[in-house]
N, C-alpha and C positions, 0 to 999 in steps of 0.2 A: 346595586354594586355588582361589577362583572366576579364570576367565580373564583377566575384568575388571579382578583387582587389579595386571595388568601394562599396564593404560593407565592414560595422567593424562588428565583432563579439564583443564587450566588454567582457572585465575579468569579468567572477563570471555570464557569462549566462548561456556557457557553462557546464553544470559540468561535474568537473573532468577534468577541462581545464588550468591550472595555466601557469604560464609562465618557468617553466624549465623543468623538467625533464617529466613532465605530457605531456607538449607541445611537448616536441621531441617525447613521445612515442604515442601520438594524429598521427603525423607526418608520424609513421612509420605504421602505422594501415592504413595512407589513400593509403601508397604506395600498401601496403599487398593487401587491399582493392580494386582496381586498378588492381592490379595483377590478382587477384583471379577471380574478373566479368569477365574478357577475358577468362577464360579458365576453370570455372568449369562446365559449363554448358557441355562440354565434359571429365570430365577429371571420373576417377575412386573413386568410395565411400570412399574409405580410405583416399584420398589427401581432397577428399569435408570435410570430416569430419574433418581433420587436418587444414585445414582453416577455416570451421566455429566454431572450437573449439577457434582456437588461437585469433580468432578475435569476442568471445563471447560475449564484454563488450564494443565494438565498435557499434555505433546507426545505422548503416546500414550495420549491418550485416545480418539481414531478407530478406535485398537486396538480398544474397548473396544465401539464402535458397529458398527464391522463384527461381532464375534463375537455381538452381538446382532440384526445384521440376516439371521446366516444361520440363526438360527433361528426368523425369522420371513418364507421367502420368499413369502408372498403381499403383503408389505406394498410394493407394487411401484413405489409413486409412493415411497414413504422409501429402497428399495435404488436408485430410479431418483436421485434427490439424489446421495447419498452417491457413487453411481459416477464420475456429473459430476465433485465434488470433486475425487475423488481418483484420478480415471481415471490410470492407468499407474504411480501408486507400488504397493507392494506388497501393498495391502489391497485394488486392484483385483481382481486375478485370482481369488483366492479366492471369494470373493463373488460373484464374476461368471459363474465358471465353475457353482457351487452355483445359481445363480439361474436359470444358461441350461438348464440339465440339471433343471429343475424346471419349465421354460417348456415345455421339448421334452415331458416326458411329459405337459404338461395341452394339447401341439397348439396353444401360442398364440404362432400365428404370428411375426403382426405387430410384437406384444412382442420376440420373440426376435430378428429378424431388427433391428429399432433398433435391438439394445444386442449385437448381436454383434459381434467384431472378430476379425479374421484371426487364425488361429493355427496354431500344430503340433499342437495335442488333435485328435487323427483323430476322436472321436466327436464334440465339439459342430460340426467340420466338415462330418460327415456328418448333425447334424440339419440345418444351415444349409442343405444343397446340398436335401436333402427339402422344405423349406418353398420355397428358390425355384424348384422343379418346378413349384410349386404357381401362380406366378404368369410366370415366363419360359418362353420354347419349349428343350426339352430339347436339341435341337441346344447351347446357349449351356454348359447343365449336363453334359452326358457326358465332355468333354476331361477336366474337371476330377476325374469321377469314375472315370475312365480311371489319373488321376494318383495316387487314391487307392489304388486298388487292385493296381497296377503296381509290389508295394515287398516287401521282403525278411521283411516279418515278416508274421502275421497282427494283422488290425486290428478291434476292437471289435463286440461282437452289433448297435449302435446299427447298425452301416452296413449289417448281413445287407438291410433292407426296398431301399436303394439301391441296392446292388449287384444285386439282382434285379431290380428296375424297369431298369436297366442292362442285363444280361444280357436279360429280354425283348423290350429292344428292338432286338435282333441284335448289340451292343456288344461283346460278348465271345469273340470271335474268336478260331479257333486263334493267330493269331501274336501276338493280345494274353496268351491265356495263355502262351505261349512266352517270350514278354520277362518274366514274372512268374518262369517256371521259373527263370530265367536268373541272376535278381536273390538268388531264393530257395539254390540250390545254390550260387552263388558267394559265401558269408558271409552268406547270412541265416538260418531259423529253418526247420532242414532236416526237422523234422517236416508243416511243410505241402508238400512231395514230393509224399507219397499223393495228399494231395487233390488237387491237380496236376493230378496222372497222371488221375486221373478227369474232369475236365472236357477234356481229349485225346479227339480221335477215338481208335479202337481203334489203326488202324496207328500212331500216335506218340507210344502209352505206354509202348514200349521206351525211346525218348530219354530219358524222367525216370528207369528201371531202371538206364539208364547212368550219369547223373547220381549218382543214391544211392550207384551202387558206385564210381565216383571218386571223392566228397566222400570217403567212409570209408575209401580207400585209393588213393593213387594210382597205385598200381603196378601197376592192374589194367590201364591204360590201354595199358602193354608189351606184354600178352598179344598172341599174331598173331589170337588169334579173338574180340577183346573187342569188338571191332565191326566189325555186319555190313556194312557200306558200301551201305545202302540209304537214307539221306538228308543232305545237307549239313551238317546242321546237328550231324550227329554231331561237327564240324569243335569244335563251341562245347566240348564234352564232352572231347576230346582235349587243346585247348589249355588247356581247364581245370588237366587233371592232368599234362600236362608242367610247366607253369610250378610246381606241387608238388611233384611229381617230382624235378626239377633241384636243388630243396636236400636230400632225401632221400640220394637215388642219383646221382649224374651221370653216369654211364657209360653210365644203365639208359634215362634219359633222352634223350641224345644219340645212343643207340643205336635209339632207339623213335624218335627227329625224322629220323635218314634215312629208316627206310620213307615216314616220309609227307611229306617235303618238297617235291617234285616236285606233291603231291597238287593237282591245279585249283579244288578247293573250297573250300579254304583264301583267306579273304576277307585283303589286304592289313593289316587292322587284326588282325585274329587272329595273323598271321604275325608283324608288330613286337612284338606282346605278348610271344609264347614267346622270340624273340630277344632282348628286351628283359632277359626275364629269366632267360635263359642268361647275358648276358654279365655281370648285374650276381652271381649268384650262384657263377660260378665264378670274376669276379674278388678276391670277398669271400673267398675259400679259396683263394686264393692259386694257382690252375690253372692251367697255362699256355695251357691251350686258350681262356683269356677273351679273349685275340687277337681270337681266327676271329670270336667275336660280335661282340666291341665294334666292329671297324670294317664289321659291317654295317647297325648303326643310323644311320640319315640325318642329317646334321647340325641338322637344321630338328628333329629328335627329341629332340636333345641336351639333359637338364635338368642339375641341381645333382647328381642321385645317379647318372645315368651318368656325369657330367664325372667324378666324386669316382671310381671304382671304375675308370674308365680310366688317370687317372693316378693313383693309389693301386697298381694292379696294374705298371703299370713303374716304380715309385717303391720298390718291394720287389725287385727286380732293377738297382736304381740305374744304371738305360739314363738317361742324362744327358740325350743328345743328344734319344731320342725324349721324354722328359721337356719338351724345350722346343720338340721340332716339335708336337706334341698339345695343347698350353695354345696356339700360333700359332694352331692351325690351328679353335680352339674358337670359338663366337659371340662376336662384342666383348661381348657383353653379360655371359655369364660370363667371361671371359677376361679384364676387368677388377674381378673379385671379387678381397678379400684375401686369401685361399687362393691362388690360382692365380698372383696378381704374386709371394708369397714365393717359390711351385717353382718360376717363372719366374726368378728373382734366383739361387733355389739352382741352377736350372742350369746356368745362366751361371757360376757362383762355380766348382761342380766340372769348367767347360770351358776355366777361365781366363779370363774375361772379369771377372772382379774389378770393376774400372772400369763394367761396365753394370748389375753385380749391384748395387754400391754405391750405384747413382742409384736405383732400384728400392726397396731396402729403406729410403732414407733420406726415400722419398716413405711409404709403409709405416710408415715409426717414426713420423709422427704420431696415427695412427690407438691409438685406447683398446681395443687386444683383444690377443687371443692371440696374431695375426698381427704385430700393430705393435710388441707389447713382443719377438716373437722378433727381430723386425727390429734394434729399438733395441738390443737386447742383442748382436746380432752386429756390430753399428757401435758398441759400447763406450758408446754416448748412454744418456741417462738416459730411464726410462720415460715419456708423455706422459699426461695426464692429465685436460689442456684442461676444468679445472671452470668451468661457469658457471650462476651461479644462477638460477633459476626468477623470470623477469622480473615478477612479484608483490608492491606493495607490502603492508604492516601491516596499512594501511585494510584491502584488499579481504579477505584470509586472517578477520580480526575481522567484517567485512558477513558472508562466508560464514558463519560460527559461526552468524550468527541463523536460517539457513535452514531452514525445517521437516524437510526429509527430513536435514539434517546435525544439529539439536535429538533428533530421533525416533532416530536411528543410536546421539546419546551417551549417551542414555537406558536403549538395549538395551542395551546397554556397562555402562552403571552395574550392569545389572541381569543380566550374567551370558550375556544371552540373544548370542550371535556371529555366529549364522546370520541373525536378525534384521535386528541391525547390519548386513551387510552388503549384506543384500536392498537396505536405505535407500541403502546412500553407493552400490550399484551403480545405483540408482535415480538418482541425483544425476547419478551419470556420464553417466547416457545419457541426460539431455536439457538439459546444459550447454555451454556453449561452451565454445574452447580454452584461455580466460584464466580460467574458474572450473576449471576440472581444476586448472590450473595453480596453484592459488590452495588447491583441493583437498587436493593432493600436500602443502603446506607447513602444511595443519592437521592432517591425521591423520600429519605428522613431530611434531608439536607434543605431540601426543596421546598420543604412542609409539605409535601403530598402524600400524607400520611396514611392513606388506606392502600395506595401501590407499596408503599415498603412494608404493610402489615399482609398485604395478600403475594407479595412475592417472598418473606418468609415460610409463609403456610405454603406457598407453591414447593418448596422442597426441603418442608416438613423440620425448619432447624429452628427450634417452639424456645430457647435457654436466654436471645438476647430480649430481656427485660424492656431496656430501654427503649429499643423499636420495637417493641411487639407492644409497649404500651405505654405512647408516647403521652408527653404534658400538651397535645394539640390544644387550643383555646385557654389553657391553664387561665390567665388572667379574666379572662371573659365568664368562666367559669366560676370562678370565686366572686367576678362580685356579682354577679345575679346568682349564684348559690346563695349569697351571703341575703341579700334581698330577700328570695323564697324561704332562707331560715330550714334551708336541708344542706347536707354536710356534700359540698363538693366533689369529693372521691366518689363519692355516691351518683353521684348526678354523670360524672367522666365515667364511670361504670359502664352507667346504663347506654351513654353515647358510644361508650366503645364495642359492645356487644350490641346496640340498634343499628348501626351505620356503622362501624369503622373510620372514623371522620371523615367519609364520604360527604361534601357538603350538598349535594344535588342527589341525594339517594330517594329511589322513588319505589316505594312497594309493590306490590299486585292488588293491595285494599286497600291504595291513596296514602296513605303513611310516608311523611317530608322530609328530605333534609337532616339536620346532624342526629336530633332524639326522635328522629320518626314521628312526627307531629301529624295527628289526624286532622283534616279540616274543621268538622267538630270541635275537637278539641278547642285548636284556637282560638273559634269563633266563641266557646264558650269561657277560655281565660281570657280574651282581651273583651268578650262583650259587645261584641261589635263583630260585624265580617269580618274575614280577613282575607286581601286577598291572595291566591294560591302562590304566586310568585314569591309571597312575602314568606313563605317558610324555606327556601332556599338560602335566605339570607341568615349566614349562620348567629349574628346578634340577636333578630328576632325568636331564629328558632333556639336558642338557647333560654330566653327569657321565658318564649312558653312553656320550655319544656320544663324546667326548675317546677316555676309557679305550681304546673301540673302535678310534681313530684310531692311540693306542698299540699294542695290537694290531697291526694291520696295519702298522705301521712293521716292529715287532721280527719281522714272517713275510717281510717284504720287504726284510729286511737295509738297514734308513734307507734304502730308497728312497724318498718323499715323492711321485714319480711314479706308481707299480706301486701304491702304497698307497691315492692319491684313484684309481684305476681299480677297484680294491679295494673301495671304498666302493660303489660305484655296482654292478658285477657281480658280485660276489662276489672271495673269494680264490680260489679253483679253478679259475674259469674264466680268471681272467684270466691264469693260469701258462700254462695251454693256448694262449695268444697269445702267448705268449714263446718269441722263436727258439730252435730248441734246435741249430743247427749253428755259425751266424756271429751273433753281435750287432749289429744294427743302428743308426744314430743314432735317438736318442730321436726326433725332430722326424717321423722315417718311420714308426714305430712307431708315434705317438699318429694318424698320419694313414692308417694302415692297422690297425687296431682294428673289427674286424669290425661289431660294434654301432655304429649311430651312435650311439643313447643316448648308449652311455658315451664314444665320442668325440670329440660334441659336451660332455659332461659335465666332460673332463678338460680340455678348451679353457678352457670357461668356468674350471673353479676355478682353473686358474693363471692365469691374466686375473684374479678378482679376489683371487685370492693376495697378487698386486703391486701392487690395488689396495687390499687391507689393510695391508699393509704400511707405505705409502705414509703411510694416514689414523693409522696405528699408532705414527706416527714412530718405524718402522723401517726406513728409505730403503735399503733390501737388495735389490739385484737378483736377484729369483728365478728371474728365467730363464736367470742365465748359467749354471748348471749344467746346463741343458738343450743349452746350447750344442755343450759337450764329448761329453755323455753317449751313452752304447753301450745298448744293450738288449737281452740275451740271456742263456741257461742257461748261457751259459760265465764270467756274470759272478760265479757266486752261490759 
């Protein structure tokens, strides 16, 4: 089944769409249209012409004129038009890019240099900086080619001629290769090492030697004779592989950061790094020695993931007290985050202070999150939800419809093509104002294209309309393979909404499918059988696996509904491994000490919108007061 058949276009978005005669001749343009892409890119001016004439009044027919301007780049007064047009939609770049890189091999300048426009493509920037050699004083061009060269990968044969005009004109300086080494061993493309190593003077090709043997193991960094202490900058190489080190080994670590603590070469910024990240790595494993680090990073240092791993680490030892001198003593600026006013209230609650914890959380329960409904839930209030709609009349939603890049988007749509689609409406996005987004959001609801109208909310940040931000997408399909899997549907819409966004072709970077992000595995092991990969695109299939799944993980976590969505997201293995195995703790410490944020920002969101399925589900069930009570531990099972 094409993707397609799970949007509606409605009558009158269209235009020039009605449902008879209009429609069959829509029909017969997309066959033409179809036809014509396969084959005019070769075919002769007179056929091009006779299809892009016939099909003048069809919204992707530019389609059709670009894929025959780039097979004809000398034609530079007709790609010079077309680009004007349609500068910045998506038939720019292509064309443009094909055009410039066709400028660059025939040396024409001036051409090229017109119609260039800033980019991230390292090589039409390295023709561009070549041409204006040719007419600026190099002093103006080197920074820039400083900047290109100065990065963690290698970058295209186009720039070998620049970087050598570069390099002859004394540019490339030990400490410019040195900051390349730098970039290059710390997570970039560690085959260019070698070559490194070679443009070093002789005495400072041991430093990249060092470099090599720390990326590929940090533990060599331990050793007493891994470095000879014959240049500072060894200092870079050291800190490198402690701060690796420290999640590996921490003993071997900690053990290796006294010899050289003391050490004077050691630059300030080097020294907060490795502390940085001792204290957030032992607080994440629960050590007690995350103490001694945490309170050596300086307050002005203070972010959201040492705040979280400071008190996360005494929040696992439930120290009350220091629980609420440490959120005091934090920057107002975090220190008024929802996170931090809850441990703030809970501390006060487990100190007796009832009366301040209650002002606290009741300011909290209006708030639309995980924080606010825990809140609401511990004051017995009902959840907050504060919908308000997308301040958009009819008119403007209906003007949108007619707009080229939103015609050209429904067209791709019709036609199967998604990737297309969304080139256009993200096209749309970025050079509209906030009241067409807004206008936006309430056509592709309209549409069912529901992850454009949930990402062009978030595009400018207006989080109150309930209804598109969390919409009944497959509601039916939903309930009855919910109802099958025997797990509560709001649950299941949860988990889709925060895996995919009803994305129905969402494809991870670890194979993860379609609407609930279905692993192959997975599949293969609910239906018992292969399956194959195409089949989790299809959002029935992948709804039925995903439920079944979610049953699954119930019945291995004894109806936990908590242990279960952390399940989803980490796996089942790993996440029994974060279950105390001495004393049980309250669930609300457990989700907030979960070593992955991934999955603990993951478990936040789906019960946040658990309650907001729920809610839309009329199912007015407070799902967090079982969180309330709840313990979480090996002594439960």
């Amino acid at each position: 089944m094409a993707l397609s058949a799970w949007l509606v276009l409605p009558a009158g978005l269209l235009a020039g769409e009605p449902v008879d005669e209009d429609a069959l001749l829509l029909s017969q343009q997309r066959e033409q249209f179809l036809h014509a892409e396969l084959r005019i890119g070769s075919t002769n001016r007179a056929q091009a012409e006779e299809w892009l004439e016939q099909l003048a009044d069809y919204p992707l027919q530019p389609y059709l004129e670009q894929r025959w301007l780039e097979g004809r780049l000398s034609a530079s007064d007709a790609i010079e038009r077309f680009l004007t047009r349609y500068q910045g939609t998506p038939m720019d770049w292509p064309l443009r890019k094909r055009w410039l890189l066709y400028l660059a091999q025939r040396r024409s300048a001036e051409l090229f240099l017109a119609n260039y426009r800033p980019t991230q493509d390292a090589e039409l920037h390295c023709h561009a900086l070549r041409f204006r050699l040719e007419k600026e004083a190099p002093a103006q061009i080197w920074p820039e080619v400083r900047e290109l060269w100065t990065v963690g990968v290698s970058q295209p044969r186009a720039c070998d001629p620049l970087f050598a005009r570069w390099r002859d004109a004394g540019q490339m300086t030990p400490e410019v290769i040195w900051q390349r080494v730098g970039k290059v061993a710390d997570g970039g493309q560690a085959n260019l090492l070698p070559y490194l190593r070679g443009l070093l003077p002789a005495r400072d090709q041991y430093l990249v030697d060092l470099w090599i043997r720390a990326r590929r193991n940090p533990v060599v960094v331990a050793q007493s004779n891994f470095f000879p202490r014959r240049d500072p900058r060894e200092r870079e190489v050291l800190a490198y592989g402690l701060r690796r080190l420290i999640w590996r080994n921490p003993d071997q670590a900690l053990s290796t950061w006294q010899r050289f603590a003391e050490d004077p070469h050691f630059t300030d910024a080097q020294r907060q790094m490795v502390i940085r990240a001792f204290a957030v790595a032992l607080a994440s494993r629960g050590d007690e020695r995350a103490d001694v680090w945490m309170v050596q990073v300086p307050v002005e240092h203070m972010d959201d993931t040492l705040a979280h791993w400071r008190i996360a680490h005494v929040l696992k030892q439930q120290d009350w007290p220091r629980v609420q001198q440490l959120i005091e003593t934090m920057p107002e600026e975090l220190q008024q985050g929802a996170a931090w006013q809850y441990w703030l209230a809970r501390a006060l609650e487990q100190q007796g202070q009832q009366t301040q914890a209650d002002v606290l959380w009741r300011e909290l329960a209006q708030r639309r999150n995980y924080y606010g409904f825990m809140a609401a839930s511990r004051l017995g209030l009902p959840p907050s939800l504060s919908h308000r709609p997308v301040p958009v009349t009819d008119g403007e939603v209906a003007e949108l419809g007619g707009h080229p890049s939103v015609r050209r988007a429904q067209e791709w749509l019709a036609l199967g093509r998604m990737t297309e689609a969304r080139r256009e409406w993200n096209h749309l996005q970025r050079t509209a104002d906030e009241q067409t987004k807004l206008a936006s959001a309430r056509l592709a609801a309209q549409m069912q294209w529901y992850e454009r109208s949930i990402f062009s909310l978030a595009d400018v940040g207006f989080w109150d309309d309930i209804e598109l931000r969390f919409p009944l997408a497959f509601k039916e399909e939903m309930a009855e393979f919910a109802g099958k899997a025997e797990v509560d549907p709001a649950w299941a819409m949860a988990i889709t909404r925060r895996e995919s966004s009803f994305m129905v072709d969402a494809n991870s970077p670890v194979g993860a499918r379609g609407l609930m992000q279905i692993m192959p595995d997975t599949a293969n092991y609910i239906a018992r059988q292969p399956v194959q990969l195409g089949q989790l695109y299809n959002p029935i299939t992948n709804i039925d696996y995903g439920t079944n799944y979610l049953n699954y993980l119930m019945r291995r976590n004894d109806g936990n509904l908590l242990i279960a969505t952390a399940s989803y997201n980490a796996g089942y293995g790993r996440v029994r491994q974060w279950i105390p195995k001495d004393e049980a703790i309250p669930a609300d410490i457990w989700i907030e000490t979960i070593p992955f944020r991934e999955t603990r920002e993951y478990v936040k969101a789906v019960m946040a919108y658990y309650q907001i399925y729920n809610i839309r589900m009329d199912q007015p069930v407070d799902v967090f007061a079982p969180l309330v009570g709840m313990r979480i531990g090996q002594s439960q099972d």
